[in-house]
Backbone as a chain_set.jsonl record, in Angstrom:
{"seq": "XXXXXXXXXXXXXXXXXXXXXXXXXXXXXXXXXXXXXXXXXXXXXXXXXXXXXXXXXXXXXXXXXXXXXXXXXXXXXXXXXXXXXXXXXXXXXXXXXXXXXXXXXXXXXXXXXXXXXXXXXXXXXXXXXXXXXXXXXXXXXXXXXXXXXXXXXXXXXXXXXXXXXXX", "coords": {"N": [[-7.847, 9.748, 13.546], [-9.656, 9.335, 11.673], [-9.715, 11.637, 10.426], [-7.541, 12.023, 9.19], [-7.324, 10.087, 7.123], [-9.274, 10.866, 5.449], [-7.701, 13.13, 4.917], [-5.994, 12.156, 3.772], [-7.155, 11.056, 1.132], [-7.94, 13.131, 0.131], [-5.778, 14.652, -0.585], [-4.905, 12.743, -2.323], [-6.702, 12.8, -4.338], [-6.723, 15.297, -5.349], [-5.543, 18.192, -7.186], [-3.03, 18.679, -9.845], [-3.149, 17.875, -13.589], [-2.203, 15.322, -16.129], [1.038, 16.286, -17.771], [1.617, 18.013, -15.715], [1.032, 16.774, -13.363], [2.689, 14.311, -13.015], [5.333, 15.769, -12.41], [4.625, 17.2, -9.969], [4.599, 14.809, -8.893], [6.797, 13.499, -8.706], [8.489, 15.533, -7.337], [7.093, 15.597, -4.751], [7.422, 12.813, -3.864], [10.532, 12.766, -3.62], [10.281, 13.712, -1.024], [8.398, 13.265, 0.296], [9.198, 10.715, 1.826], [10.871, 11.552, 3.668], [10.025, 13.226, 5.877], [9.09, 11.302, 7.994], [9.297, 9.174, 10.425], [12.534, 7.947, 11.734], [12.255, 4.748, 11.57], [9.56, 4.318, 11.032], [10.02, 4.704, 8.303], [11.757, 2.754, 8.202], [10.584, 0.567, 8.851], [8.328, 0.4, 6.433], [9.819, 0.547, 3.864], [11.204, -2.145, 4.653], [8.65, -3.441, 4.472], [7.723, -3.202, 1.49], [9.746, -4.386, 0.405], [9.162, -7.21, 1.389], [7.048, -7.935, -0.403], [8.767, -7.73, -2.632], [10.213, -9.893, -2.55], [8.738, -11.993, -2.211], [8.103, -12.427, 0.488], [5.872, -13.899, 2.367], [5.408, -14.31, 5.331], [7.515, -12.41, 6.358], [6.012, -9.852, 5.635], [3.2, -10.004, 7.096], [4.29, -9.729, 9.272], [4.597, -7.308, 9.864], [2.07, -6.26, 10.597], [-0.437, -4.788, 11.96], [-2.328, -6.221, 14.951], [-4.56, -5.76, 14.799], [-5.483, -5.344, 12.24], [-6.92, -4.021, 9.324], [-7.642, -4.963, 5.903], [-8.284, -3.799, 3.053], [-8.831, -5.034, 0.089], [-8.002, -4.29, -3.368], [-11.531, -5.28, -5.256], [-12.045, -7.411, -4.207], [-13.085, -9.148, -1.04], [-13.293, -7.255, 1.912], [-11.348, -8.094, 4.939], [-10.424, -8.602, 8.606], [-8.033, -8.209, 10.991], [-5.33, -9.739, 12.248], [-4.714, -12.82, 12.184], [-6.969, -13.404, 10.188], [-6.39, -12.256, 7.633], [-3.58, -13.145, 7.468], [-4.076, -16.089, 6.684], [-5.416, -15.361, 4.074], [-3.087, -14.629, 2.808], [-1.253, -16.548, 3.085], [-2.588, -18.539, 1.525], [-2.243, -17.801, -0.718], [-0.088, -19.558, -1.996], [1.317, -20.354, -4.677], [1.05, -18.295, -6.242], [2.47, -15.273, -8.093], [2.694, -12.356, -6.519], [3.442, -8.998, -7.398], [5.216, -5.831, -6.862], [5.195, -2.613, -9.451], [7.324, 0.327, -10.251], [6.257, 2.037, -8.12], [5.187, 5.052, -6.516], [5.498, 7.702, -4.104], [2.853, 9.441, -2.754], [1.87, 10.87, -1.472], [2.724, 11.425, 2.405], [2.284, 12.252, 6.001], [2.845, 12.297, 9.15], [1.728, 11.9, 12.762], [1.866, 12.059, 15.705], [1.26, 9.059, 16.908], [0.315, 7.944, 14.756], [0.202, 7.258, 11.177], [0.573, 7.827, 7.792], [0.18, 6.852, 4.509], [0.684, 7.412, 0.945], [0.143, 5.903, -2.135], [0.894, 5.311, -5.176], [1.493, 2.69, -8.278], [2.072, -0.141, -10.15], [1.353, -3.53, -10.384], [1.209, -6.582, -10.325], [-0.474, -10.132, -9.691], [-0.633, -13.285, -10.356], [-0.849, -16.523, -11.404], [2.495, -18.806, -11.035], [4.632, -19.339, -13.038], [2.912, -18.043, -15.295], [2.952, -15.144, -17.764], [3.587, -12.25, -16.501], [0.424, -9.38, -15.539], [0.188, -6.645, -15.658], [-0.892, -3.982, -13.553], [-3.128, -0.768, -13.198], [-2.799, 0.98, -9.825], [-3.408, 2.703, -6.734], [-3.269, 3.295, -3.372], [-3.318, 3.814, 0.062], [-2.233, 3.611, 3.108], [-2.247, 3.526, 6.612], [-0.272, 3.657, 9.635], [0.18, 2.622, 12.301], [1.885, 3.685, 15.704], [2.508, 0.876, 17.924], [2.715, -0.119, 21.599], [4.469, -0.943, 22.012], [6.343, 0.626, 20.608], [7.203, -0.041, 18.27], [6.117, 0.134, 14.602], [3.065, -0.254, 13.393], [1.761, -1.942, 10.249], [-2.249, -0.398, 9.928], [-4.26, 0.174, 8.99], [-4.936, -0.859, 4.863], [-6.129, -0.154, 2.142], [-6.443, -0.801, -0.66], [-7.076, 0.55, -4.418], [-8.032, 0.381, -8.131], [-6.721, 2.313, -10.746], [-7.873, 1.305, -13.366], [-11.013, 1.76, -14.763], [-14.007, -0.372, -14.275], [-15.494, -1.57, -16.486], [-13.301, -1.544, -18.142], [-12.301, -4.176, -17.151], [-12.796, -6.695, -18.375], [-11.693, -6.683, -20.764], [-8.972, -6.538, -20.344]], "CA": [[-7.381, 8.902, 12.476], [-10.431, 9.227, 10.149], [-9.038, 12.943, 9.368], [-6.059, 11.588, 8.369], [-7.737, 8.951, 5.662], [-9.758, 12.05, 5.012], [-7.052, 14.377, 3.923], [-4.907, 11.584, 2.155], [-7.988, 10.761, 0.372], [-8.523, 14.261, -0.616], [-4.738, 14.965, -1.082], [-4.448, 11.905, -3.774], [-7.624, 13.067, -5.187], [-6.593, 16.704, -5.885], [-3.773, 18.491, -7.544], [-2.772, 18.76, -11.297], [-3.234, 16.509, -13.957], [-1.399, 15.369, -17.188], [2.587, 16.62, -17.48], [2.005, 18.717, -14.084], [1.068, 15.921, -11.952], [4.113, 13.714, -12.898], [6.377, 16.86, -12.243], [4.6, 17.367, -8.673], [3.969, 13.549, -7.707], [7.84, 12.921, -8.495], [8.727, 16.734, -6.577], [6.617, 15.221, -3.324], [7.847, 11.744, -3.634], [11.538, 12.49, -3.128], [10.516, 14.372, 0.279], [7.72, 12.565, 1.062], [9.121, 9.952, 3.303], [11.195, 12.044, 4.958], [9.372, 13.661, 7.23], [8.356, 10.475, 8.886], [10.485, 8.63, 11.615], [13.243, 6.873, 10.739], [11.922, 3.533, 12.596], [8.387, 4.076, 10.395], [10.222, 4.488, 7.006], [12.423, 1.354, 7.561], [9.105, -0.65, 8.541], [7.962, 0.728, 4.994], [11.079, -0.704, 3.421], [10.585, -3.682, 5.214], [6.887, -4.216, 3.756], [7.982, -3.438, 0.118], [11.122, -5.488, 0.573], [9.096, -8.472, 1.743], [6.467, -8.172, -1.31], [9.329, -8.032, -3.815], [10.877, -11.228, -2.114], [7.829, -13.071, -1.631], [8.002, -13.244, 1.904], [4.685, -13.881, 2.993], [5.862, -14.363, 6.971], [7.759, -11.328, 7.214], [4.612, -8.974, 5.479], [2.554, -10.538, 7.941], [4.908, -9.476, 10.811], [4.435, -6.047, 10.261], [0.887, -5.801, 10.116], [-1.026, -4.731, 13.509], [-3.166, -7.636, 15.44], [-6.302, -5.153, 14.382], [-5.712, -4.481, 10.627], [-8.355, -3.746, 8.348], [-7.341, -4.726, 4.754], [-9.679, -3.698, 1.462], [-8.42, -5.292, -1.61], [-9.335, -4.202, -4.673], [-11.839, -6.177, -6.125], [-11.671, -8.52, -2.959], [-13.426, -9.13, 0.42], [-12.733, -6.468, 3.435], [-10.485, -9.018, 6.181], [-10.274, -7.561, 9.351], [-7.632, -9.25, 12.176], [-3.447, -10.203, 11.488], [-4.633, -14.024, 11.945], [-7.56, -13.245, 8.827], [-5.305, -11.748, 6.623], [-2.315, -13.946, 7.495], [-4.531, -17.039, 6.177], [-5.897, -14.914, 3.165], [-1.882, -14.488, 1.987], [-0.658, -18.004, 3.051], [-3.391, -19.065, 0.606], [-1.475, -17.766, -2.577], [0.534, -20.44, -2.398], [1.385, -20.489, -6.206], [1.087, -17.57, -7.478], [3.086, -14.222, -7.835], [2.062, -10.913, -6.653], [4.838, -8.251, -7.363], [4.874, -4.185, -7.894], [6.379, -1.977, -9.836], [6.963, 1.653, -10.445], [5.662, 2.605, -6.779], [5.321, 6.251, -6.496], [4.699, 7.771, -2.941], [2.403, 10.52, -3.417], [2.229, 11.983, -0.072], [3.515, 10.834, 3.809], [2.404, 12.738, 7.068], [2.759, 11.181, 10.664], [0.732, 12.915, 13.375], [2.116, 11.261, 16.707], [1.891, 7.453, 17.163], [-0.443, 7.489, 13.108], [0.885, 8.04, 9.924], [-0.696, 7.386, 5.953], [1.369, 6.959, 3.168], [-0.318, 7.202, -0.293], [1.326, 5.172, -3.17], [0.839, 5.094, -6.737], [2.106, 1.873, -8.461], [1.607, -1.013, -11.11], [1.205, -4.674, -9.758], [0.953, -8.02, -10.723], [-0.915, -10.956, -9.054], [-1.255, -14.541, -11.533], [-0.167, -18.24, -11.34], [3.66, -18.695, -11.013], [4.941, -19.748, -14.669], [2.471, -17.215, -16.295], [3.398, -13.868, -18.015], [2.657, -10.605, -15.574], [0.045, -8.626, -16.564], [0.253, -5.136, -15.091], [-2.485, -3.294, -13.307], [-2.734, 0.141, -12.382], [-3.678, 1.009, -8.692], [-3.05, 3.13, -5.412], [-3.123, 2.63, -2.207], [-3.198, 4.074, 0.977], [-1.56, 2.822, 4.175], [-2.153, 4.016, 7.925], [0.518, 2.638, 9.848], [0.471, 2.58, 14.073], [2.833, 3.181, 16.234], [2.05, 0.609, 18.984], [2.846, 0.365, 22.761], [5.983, -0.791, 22.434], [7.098, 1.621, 19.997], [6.991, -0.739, 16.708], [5.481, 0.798, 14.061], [2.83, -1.601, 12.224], [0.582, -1.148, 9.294], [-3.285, -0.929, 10.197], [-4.896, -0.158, 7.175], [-4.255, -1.169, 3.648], [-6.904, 0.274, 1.18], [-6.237, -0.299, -2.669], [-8.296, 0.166, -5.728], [-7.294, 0.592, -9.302], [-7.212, 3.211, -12.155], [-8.89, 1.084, -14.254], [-12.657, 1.227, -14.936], [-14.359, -1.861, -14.006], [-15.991, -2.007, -17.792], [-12.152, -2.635, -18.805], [-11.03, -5.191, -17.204], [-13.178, -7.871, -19.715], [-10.661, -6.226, -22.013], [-7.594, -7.235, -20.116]], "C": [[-8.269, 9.06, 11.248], [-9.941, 10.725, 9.923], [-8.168, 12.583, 8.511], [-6.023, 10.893, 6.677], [-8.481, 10.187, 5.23], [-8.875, 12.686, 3.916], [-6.07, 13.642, 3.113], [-5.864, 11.044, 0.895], [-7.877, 11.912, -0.892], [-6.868, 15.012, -1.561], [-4.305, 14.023, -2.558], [-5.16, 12.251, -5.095], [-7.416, 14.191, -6.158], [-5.642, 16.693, -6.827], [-4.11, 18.665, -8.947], [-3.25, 17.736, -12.055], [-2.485, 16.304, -14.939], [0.254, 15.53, -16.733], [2.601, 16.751, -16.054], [1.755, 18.054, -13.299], [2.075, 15.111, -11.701], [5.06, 14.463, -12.28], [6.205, 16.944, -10.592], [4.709, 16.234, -8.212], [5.73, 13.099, -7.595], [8.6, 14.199, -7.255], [8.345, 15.81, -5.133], [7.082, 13.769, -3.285], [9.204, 11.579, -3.4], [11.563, 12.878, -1.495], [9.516, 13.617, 1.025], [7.72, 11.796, 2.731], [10.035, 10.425, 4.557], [10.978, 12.567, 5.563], [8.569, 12.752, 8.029], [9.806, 10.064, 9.554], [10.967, 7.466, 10.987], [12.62, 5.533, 11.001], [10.91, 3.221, 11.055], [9.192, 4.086, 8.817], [11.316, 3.026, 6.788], [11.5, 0.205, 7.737], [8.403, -0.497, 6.808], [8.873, 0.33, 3.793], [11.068, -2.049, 3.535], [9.747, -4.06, 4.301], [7.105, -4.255, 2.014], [8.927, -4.722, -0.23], [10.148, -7.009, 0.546], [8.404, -8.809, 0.531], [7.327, -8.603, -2.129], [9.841, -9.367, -3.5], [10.056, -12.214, -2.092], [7.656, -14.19, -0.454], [6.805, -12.808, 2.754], [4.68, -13.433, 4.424], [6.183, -12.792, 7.546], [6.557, -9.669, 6.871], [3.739, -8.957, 6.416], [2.976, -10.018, 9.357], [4.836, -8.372, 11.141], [3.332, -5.336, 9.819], [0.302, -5.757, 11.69], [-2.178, -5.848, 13.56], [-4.741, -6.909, 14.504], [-6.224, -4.903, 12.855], [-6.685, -5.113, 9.879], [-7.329, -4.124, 7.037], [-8.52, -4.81, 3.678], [-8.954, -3.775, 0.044], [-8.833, -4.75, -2.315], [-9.889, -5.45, -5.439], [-11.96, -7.659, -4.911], [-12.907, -8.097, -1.714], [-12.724, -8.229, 1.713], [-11.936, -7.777, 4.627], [-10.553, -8.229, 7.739], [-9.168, -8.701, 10.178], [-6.153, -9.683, 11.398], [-3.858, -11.799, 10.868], [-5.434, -14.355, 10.317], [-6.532, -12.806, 7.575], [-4.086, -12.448, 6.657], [-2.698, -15.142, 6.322], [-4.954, -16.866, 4.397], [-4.577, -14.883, 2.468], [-1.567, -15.83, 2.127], [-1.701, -19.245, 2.44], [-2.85, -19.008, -0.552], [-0.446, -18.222, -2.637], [0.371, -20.733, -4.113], [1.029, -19.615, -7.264], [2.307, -15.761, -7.021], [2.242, -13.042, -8.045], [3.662, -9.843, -6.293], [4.937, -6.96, -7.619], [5.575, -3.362, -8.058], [6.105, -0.418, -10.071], [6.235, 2.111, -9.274], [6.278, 3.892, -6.781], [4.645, 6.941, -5.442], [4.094, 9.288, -3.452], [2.369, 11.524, -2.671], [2.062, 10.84, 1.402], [3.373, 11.791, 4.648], [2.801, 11.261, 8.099], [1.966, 12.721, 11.786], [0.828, 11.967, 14.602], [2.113, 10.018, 16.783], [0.976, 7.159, 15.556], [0.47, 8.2, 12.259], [0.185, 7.424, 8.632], [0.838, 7.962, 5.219], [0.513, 6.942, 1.873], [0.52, 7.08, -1.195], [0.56, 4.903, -4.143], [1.528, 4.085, -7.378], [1.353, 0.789, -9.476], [1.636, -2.428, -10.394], [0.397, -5.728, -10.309], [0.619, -9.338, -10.188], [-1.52, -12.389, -10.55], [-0.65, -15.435, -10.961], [0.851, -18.112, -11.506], [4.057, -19.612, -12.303], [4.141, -18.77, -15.675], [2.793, -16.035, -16.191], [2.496, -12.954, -17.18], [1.531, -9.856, -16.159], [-0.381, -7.424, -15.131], [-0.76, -4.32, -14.85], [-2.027, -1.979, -12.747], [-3.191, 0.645, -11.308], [-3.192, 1.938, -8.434], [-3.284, 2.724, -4.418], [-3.068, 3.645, -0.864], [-2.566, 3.598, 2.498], [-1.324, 3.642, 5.649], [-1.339, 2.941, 8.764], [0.336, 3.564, 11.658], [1.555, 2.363, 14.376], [2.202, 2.4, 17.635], [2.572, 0.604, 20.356], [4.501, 0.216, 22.744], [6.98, -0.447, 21.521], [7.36, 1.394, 18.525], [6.047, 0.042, 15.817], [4.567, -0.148, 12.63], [1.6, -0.98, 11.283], [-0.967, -1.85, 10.003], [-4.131, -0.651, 9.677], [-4.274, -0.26, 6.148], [-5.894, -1.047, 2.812], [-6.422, 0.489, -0.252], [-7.422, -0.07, -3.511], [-7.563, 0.704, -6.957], [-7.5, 1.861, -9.896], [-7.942, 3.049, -12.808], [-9.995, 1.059, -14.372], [-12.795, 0.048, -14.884], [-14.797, -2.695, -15.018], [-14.96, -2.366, -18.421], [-11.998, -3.938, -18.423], [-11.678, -6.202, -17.63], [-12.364, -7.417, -19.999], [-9.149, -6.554, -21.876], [-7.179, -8.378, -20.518]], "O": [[-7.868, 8.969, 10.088], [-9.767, 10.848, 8.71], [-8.087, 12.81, 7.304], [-5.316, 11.008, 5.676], [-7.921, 10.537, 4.191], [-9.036, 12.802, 2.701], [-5.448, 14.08, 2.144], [-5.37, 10.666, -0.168], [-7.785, 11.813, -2.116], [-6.805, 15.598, -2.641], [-3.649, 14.41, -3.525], [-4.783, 12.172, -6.265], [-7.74, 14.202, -7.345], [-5.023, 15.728, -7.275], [-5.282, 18.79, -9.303], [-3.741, 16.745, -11.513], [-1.678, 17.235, -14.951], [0.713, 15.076, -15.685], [3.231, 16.047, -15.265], [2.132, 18.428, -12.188], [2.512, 14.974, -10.558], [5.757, 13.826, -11.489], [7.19, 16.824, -9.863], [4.945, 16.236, -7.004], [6.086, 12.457, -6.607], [9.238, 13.719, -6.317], [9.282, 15.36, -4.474], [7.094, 13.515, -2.081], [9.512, 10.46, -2.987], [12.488, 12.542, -0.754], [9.679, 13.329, 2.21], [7.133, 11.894, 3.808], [10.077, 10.065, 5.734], [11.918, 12.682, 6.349], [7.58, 13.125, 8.659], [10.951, 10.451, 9.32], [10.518, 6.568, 10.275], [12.459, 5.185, 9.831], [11.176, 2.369, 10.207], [8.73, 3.194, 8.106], [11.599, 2.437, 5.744], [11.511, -0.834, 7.077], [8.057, -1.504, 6.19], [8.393, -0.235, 2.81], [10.943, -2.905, 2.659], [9.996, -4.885, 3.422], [6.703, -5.207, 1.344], [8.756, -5.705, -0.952], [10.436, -7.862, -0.293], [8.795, -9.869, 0.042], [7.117, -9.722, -2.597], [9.869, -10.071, -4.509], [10.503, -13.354, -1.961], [7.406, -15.381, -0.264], [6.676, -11.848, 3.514], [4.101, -12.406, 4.779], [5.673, -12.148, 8.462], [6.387, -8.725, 7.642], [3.354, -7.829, 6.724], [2.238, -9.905, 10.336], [4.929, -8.033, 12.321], [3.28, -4.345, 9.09], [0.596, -6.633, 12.504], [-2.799, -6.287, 12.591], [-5.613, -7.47, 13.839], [-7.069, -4.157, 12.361], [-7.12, -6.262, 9.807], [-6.209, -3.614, 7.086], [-9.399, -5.661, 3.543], [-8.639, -2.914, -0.777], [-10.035, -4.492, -2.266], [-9.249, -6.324, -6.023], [-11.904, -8.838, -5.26], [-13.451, -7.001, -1.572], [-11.73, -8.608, 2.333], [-12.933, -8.347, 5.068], [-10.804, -7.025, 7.679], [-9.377, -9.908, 10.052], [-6.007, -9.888, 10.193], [-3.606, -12.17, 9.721], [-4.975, -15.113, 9.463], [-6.157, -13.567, 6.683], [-3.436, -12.287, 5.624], [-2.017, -15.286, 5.307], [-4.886, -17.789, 3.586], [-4.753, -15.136, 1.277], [-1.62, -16.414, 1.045], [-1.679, -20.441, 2.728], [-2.886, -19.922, -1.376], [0.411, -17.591, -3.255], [-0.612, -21.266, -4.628], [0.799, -19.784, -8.461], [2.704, -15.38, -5.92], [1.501, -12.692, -8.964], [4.527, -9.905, -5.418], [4.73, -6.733, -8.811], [6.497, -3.068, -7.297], [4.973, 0.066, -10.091], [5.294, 2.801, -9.667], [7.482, 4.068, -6.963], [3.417, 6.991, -5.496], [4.627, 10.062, -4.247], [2.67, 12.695, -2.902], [1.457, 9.768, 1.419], [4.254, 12.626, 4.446], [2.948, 10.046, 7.963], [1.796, 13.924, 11.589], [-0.021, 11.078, 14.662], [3.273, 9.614, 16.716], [1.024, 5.978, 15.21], [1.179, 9.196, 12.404], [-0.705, 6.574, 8.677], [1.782, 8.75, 5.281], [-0.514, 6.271, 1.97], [1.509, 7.804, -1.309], [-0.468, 4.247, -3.977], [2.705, 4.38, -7.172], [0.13, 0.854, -9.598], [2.271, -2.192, -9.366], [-0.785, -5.719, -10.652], [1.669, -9.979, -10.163], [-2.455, -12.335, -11.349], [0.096, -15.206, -10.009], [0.973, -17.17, -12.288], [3.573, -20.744, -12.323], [4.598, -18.641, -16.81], [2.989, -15.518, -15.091], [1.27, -12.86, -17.117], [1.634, -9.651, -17.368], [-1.019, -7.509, -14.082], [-1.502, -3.92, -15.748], [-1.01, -1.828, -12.071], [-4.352, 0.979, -11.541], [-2.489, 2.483, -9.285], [-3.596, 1.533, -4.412], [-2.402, 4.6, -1.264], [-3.034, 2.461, 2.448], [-0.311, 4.324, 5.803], [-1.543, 1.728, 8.714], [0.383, 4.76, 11.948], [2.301, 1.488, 13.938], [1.505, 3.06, 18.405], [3.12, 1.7, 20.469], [5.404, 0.904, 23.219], [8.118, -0.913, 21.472], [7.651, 2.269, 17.71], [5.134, 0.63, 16.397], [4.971, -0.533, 11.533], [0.837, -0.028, 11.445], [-1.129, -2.995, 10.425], [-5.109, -1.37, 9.883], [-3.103, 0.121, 6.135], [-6.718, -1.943, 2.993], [-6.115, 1.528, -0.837], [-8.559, -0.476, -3.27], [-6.567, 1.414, -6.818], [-8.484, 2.511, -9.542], [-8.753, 3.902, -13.171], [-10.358, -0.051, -13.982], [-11.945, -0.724, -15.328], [-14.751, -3.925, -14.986], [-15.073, -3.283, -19.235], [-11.609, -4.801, -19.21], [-11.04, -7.16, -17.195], [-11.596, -7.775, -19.106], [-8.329, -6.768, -22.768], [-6.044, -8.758, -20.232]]}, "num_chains": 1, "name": "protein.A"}
C-alpha cells in the first residue's frame, strides 16, 4: 500500500505544466476511473454525491472502521467513530466542491488511490463561498465482505501558506 501512495504521489507530482497539463489531466481523467471496478467507482460516486448533498451519515458510511484522515490545515483523526464526530461537528456550516478533476486511478487487488484535483468551499451557512484550491488523494479498501471503503483521505492545497492572510 505505501507504493501505491508512493507512485500517486509521484504521479500527481510529475508530468507537464501550463496548457499541456490541462490537455493531459483532462486526456487521463476521462479514462481514469475506468479501469477500476464497477462496485469501487459507484462507492466514489457515492462519496462525492454525499458531499454535494450534505449528507454527513452517508460519507461516514463509506469510510473504513481504520481510516486515517489528514486535512489540510487540520489535525490527523485516525478511526470511522473519530472522524464521524469531527464531521457531525460542522453542524452549520457548508463544505462543497467544485471542478473535481481525477488525475489518475489504479486498483491493485482489494487497494486502489484515486488522485483528484478540485476547488472547495468550507464557511458558515448564510455566508458567500470562498473557493480554495486543493488535491487530494484517496486509498480506498476493498474489505472482507467485498465493500469497497475509503481508508485514506490526504488533502492539502495549492495555495502557499503566506497567502492565505490574503484571502
Amino acid at each position: 500500500m505505501i507504493a501505491l501512495v508512493i507512485a500517486a504521489a509521484l504521479l500527481a507530482a510529475g508530468g507537464a505544466t501550463g496548457e499541456e497539463a490541462v490537455v493531459e489531466e483532462s486526456a487521463v481523467e476521462e479514462s481514469a476511473l475506468a479501469g477500476l471496478p464497477v462496485e469501487l467507482q459507484g462507492q466514489i460516486e457515492t462519496f462525492y454525491a454525499s458531499i454535494e448533498n450534505a449528507d454527513v451519515e452517508a460519507r461516514i458510511e463509506l469510510m473504513h472502521d481504520d481510516i486515517v484522515m489528514m486535512p489540510n490545515h487540520w489535525t490527523m483523526s485516525r478511526g470511522k467513530e473519530t472522524v464521524a464526530e469531527m464531521f457531525r461537528a460542522t453542524v452549520g456550516t457548508v463544505f462543497r466542491l467544485k471542478d473535481r478533476e481525477v488525475v489518475d486511478a489504479k486498483v491493485d487487488g482489494g487497494v486502489a488511490y484515486t488522485v483528484n484535483s478540485y476547488y472547495y468551499t468550507w464557511h458558515e451557512e448564510g455566508d458567500e463561498p470562498q473557493w480554495h484550491k486543493t488535491k487530494n488523494i484517496h486509498i480506498w479498501h476493498q474489505c472482507d465482505d467485498g465493500v469497497w471503503r475509503l481508508r485514506l483521505d490526504i488533502w492539502n492545497s495549492d495555495v502557499p501558506i503566506a497567502q492565505f492572510a490574503e484571502e
